[in-house]
N, C-alpha and C positions, 0 to 999 in steps of 0.2 A: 672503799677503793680496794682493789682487788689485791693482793702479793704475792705474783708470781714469785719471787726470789725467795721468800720465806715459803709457800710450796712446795717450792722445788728441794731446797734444805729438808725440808721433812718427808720430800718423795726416797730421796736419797735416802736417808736412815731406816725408813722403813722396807727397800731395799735390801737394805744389808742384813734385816731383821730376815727377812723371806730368804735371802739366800743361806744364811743358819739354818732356818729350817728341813731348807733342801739337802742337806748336810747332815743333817739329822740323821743319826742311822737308828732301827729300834730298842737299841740297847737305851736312849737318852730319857729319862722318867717324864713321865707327862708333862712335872713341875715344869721343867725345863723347854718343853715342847710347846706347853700351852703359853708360856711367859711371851715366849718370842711371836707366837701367834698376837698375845695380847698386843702386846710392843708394834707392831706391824700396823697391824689395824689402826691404835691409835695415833701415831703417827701419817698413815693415807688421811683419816681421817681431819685431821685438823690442817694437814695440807689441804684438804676439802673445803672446809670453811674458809683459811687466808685466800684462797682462789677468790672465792665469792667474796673478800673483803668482811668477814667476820671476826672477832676477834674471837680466840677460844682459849678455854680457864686450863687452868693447870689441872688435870684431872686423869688420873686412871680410868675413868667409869667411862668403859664404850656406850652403855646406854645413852648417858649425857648428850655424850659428842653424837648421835645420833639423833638424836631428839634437835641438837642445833641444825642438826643437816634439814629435818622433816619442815622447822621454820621457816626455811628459806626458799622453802620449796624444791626441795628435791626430795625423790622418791627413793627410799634407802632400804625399802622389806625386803629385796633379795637379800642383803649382806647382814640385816638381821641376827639371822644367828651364831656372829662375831660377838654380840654381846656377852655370850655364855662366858665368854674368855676375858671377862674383867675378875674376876676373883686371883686369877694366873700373877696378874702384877702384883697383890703384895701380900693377899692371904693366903694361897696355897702357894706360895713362893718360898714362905716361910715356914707355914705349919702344913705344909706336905695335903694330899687331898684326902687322906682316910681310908677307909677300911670302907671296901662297898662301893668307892670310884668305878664308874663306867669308862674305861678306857677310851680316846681320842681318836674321832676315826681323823688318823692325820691326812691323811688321801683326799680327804671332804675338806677338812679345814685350810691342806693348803691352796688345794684350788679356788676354792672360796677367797681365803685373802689375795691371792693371786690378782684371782679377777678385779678384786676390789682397787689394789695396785693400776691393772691396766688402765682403768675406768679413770681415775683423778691422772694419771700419766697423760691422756688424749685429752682428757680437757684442759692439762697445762700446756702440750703443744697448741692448741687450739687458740690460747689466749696469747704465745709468746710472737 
């Protein structure tokens, strides 16, 4: 069964994750940058699945939560590579990204999650 109320709670925070990032000025290190990208996504995300009435696991791993979305039949390779940004929640959170990191184009990424945002937003009007 589908939950829209538990959707919508997770539409909301991942909201609040996207508007940090907008906020974001480029002095804020990747770590920081990428985390909230992670945060975002994963929260649309499993608001994705309660829509559809899925349950979904406690998990950092955008791939996971993607692969649940591909189950159900939904079509997810535009937002694909949001994946990249699961190391952000807890290994490069902590131990920083390296020596040799390729910088975040955050212009791509926040559009990217943007969209992904707008996309579980219409289809939670859609069911309310």
């Amino acid at each position: 069964m589908s939950d829209p109320k538990c959707a919508g709670v997770m539409l909301r925070a991942a909201e609040r994750d996207v508007l940090t990032l907008q906020d974001m000025s480029g002095r804020v290190p990747d770590e920081s940058f990428g985390f909230h990208v992670q945060q975002a996504t994963e929260k649309a995300l499993k608001a994705f699945l309660a829509l559809l009435g899925r349950k979904y696991p406690l998990t950092h791993n955008l791939y996971d939560l993607f692969v649940l979305l591909d189950e159900e039949g939904v079509a997810t390779g535009f937002y694909r590579p949001l994946s990249s940004f699961t190391p952000y929640a807890v290994e490069f959170r902590y131990e920083g990204v390296g020596p040799g990191h390729e910088p975040i184009d955050r212009a791509a990424a926040l559009t990217l999650v943007g969209a992904l945002l707008r996309d579980v937003q219409d289809r939670l009007e859609a069911v309310e």
